[in-house]
C-alpha positions in Angstrom: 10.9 -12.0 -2.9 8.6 -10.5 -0.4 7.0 -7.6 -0.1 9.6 -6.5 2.5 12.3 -6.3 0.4 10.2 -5.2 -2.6 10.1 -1.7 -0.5 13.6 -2.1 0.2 14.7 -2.2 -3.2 12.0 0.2 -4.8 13.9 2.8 -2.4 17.2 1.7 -4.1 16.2 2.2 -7.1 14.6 5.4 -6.5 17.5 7.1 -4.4 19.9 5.8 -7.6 17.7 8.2 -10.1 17.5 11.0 -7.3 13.7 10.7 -6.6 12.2 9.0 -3.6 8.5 8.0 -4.7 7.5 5.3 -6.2 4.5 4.1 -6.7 0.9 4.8 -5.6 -2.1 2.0 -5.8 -5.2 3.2 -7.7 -6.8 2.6 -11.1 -4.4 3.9 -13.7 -3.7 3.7 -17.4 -0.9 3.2 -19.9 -0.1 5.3 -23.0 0.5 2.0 -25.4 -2.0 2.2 -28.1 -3.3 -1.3 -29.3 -6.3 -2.6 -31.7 -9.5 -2.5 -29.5 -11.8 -5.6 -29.6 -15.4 -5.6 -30.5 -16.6 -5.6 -26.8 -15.9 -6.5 -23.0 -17.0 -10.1 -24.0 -12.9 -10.7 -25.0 -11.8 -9.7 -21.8 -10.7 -12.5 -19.9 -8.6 -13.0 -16.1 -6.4 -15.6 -15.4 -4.0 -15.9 -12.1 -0.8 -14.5 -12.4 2.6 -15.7 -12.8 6.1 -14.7 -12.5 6.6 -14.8 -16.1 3.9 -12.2 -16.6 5.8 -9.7 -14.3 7.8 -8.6 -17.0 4.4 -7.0 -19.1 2.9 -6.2 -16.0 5.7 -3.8 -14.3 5.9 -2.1 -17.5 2.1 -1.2 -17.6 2.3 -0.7 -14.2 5.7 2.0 -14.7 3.4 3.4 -17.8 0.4 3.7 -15.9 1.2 5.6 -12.7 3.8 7.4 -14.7 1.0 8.5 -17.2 -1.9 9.7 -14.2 0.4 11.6 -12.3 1.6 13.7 -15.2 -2.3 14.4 -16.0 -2.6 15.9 -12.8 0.3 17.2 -11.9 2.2 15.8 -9.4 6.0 13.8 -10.2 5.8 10.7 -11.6 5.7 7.7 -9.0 8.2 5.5 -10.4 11.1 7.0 -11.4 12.3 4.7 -14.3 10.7 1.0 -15.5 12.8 -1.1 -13.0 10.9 0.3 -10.2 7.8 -1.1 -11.7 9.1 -4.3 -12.3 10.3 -4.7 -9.1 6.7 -4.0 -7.4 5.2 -6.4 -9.4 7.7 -9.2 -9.6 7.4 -9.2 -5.5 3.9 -8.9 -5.4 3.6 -11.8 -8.1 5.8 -13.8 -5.9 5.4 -13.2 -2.1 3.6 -15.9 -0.1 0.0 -15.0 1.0 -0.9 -12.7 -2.6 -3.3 -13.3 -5.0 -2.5 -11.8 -8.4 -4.8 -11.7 -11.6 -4.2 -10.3 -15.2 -6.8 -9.7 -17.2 -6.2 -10.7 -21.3 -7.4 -9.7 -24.6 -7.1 -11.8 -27.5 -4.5 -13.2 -25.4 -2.5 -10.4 -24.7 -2.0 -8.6 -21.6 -3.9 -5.6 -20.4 -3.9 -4.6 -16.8 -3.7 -6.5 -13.3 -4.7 -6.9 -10.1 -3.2 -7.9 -6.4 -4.5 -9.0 -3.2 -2.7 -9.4 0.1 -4.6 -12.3 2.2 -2.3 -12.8 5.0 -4.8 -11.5 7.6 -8.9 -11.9 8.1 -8.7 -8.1 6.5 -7.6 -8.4 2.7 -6.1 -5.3 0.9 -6.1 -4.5 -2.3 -4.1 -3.4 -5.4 -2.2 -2.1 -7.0 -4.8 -2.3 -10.0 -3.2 -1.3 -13.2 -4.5 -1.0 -16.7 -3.3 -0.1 -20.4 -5.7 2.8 -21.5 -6.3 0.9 -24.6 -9.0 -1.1 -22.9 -10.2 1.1 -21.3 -14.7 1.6 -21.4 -14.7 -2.4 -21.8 -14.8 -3.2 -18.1 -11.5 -4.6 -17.6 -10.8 -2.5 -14.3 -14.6 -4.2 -12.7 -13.4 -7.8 -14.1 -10.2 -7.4 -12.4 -11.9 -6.1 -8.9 -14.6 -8.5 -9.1 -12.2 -11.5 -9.8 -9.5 -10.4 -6.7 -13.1 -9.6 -4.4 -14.6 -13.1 -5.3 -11.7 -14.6 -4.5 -11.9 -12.5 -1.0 -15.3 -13.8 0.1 -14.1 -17.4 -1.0 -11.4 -17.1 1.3 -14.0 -15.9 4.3 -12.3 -12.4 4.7 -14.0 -10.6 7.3 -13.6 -7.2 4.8 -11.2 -5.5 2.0 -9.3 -2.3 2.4 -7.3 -0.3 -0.4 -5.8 2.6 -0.7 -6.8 5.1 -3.5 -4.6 8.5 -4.9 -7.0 11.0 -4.1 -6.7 12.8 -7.1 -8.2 10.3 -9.4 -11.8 10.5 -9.7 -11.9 7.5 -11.7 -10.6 5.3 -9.5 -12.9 6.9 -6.8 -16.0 6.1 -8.6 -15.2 2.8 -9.5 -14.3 1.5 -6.1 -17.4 3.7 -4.6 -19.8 2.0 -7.1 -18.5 -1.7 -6.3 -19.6 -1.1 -2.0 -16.0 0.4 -0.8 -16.7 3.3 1.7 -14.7 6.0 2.0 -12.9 6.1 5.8 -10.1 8.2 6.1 -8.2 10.9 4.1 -4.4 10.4 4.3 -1.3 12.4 3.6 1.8 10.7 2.3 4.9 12.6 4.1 8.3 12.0 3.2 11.7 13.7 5.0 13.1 13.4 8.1 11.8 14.7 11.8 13.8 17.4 13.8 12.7 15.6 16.7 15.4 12.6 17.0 13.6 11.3 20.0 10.4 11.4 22.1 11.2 11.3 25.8 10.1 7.7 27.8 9.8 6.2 24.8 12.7 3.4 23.4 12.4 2.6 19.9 13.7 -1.0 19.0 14.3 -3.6 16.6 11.1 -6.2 17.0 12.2 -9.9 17.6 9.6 -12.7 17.1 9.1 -12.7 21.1 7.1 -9.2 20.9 4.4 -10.6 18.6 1.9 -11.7 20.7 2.4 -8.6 22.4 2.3 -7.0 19.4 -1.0 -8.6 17.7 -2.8 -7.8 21.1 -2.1 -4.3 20.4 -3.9 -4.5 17.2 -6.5 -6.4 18.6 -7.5 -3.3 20.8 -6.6 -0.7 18.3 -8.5 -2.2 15.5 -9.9 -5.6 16.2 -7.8 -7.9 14.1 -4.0 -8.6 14.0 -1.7 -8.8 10.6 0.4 -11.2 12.7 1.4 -12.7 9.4 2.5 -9.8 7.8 4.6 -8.5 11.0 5.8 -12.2 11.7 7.8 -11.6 8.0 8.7 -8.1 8.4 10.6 -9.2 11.9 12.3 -12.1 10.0 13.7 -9.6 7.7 14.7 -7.1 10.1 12.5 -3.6 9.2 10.0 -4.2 12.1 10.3 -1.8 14.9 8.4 -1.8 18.5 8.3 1.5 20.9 8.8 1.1 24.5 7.1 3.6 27.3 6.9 2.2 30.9 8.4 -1.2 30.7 5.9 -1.9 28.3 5.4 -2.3 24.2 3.0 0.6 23.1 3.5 0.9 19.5 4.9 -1.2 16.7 5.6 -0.9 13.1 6.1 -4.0 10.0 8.1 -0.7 8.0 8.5 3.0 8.2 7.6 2.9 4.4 5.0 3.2 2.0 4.6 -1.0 2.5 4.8 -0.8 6.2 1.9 0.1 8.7 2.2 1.0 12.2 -0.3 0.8 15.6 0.2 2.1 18.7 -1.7 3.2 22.3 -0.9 6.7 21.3 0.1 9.5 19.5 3.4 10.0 21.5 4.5 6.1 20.3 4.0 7.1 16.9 5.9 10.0 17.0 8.8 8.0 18.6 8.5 5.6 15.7 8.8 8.6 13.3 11.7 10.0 14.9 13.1 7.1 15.2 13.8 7.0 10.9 16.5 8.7 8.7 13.8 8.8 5.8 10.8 6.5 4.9 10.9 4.0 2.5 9.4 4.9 -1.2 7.0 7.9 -1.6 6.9 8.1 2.7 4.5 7.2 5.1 0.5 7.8 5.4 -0.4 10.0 7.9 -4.3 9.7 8.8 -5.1 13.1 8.0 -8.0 13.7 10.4 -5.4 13.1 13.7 -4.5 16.1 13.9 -2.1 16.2 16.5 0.0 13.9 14.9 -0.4 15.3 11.6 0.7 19.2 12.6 3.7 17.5 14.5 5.4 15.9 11.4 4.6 19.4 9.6 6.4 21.0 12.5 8.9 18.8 12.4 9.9 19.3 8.7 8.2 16.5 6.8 6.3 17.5 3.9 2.8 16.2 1.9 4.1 14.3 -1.1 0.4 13.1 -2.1 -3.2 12.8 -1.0 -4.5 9.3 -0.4 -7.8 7.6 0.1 -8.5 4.6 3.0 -11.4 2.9 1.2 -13.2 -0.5 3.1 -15.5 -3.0 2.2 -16.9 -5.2 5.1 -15.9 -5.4 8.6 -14.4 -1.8 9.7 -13.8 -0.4 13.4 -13.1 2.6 13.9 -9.7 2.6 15.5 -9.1 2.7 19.6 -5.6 4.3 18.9 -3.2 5.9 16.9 -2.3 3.9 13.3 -0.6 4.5 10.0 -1.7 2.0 7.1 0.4 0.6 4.5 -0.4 1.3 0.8 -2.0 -2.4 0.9 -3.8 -1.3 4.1 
């Protein structure tokens, strides 16, 4: 299953317990109580497997479930199938690297990595509160980040829920900088349409097109990661003056977007009965764009974090991330 239809079913599953959001990366915990080892000497990671999805979605549904309740906000997944699902097609999609971390042989938290592109991004990072002060959460990043600089990555990128200071620190301590604050935004625009622009279904002819764009918006291309979202038909690419000026993999929490401008984005957005999962993440700090989906009735459903390690330009466009990155 790829990632794809990971956000395509998440929003099933969702819609059929009357909530839309899902599920937010960051470094959460679990309310399971279990015996606690001696020290962070037992905690071991291994790579992931399928059969380990089952443990993991469940920790996953537990942690997010228990972090948003402590500060105040709905809970992310609406029921344990959701977080099965996110990490049953992370554990299995072509181009991730997944990671549990053990104690005495039992399972304790995880970690994802999406390699597809010379940027890597990171999470979700989930871990039972149990073991928690024993370093599991830095054994998981350093094994996921080590794997990254094997691989030659040019940089990382995450995205963190604003709201947890833990989560903050630990990333900030291990070298990721804080670039951009981001508001997720769920609901749909008044505006059906931006005039001169043409939204359309993407087709496999518009990448190179398509990865140039990102090339001059942000000096790398996630040709991999559009090349699948076109094969499964959620990829969209904006029109203006005979030309493509914008694209996006999703209009969803596991889709990003880049475009030439704000007006391309905007037609993209229009362009969407709803967003996939919890919405879309607006860079806060572009303001024009940002007051125009308030104007046009969509609504913060969370702050975010854009966190990078590594190679980062600042962007020569306008651009939404993914939750990946």
């Amino acid at each position: 299953m790829s990632v794809v239809l990971s956000s395509t079913l998440l929003y099933k599953v969702s819609h059929a317990h009357g909530q839309r959001s899902l599920a937010s990366v960051g470094f959460c915990y679990h309310r399971r109580t279990m015996p606690q080892p001696q020290n962070a000497a037992a905690v071991s990671i291994r790579v992931a497997t399928k059969d380990d999805a089952a443990i993991c979605g469940k920790i996953c549904f537990d942690a997010f479930h228990a972090i948003s309740s402590a500060h105040g906000f709905p809970p992310d997944l609406p029921v344990p199938e959701a977080g099965l699902a996110v990490i049953s097609a992370l554990f299995s999609a072509p181009g991730f690297y997944c990671v549990v971390a053990e104690i005495d042989g039992r399972i304790v938290g995880s970690n994802c990595l999406d390699d597809r592109a010379v940027i890597h991004g990171l999470g979700p990072i989930t871990i039972d509160p149990s073991a928690q002060n024993l370093g599991v959460g830095r054994k998981l990043m350093r094994a996921v980040m080590d794997h990254s600089q094997h691989r030659g990555a040019a940089g990382i990128r995450l995205v963190q829920a604003a709201f947890h200071n833990r989560s903050l620190s630990l990333y900030a301590a291990l070298g990721f900088d804080i670039r951009e604050p981001l508001s997720c935004m769920q609901g749909r625009t008044q505006q059906r349409g931006i005039p001169g622009c043409t939204v359309r279904k993407a087709q496999i002819a518009d990448l190179e097109n398509c990865n140039a764009l990102s090339h001059r918006v942000h000096g790398f291309d996630r040709g991999a990661d559009l090349a699948q979202t076109i094969e499964h038909g959620t990829a969209s690419v904006v029109e203006r003056g005979g030309r493509i000026t914008g694209y996006a993999t999703d209009l969803a929490f596991f889709g990003h977007g880049t475009a030439e401008s704000n007006q391309d984005l905007q037609a993209l957005f229009a362009s969407a009965e709803s967003f996939g999962g919890p919405g879309i993440l607006v860079p806060s700090r572009n303001h024009e764009l940002f007051r125009w989906c308030l104007a046009n009735g969509l609504r913060v459903t969370q702050p975010m974090t854009l966190m990078t390690t590594g190679l980062y330009n600042d962007p020569s466009g306008a651009y939404f991330p993914s939750i990946l990155f």
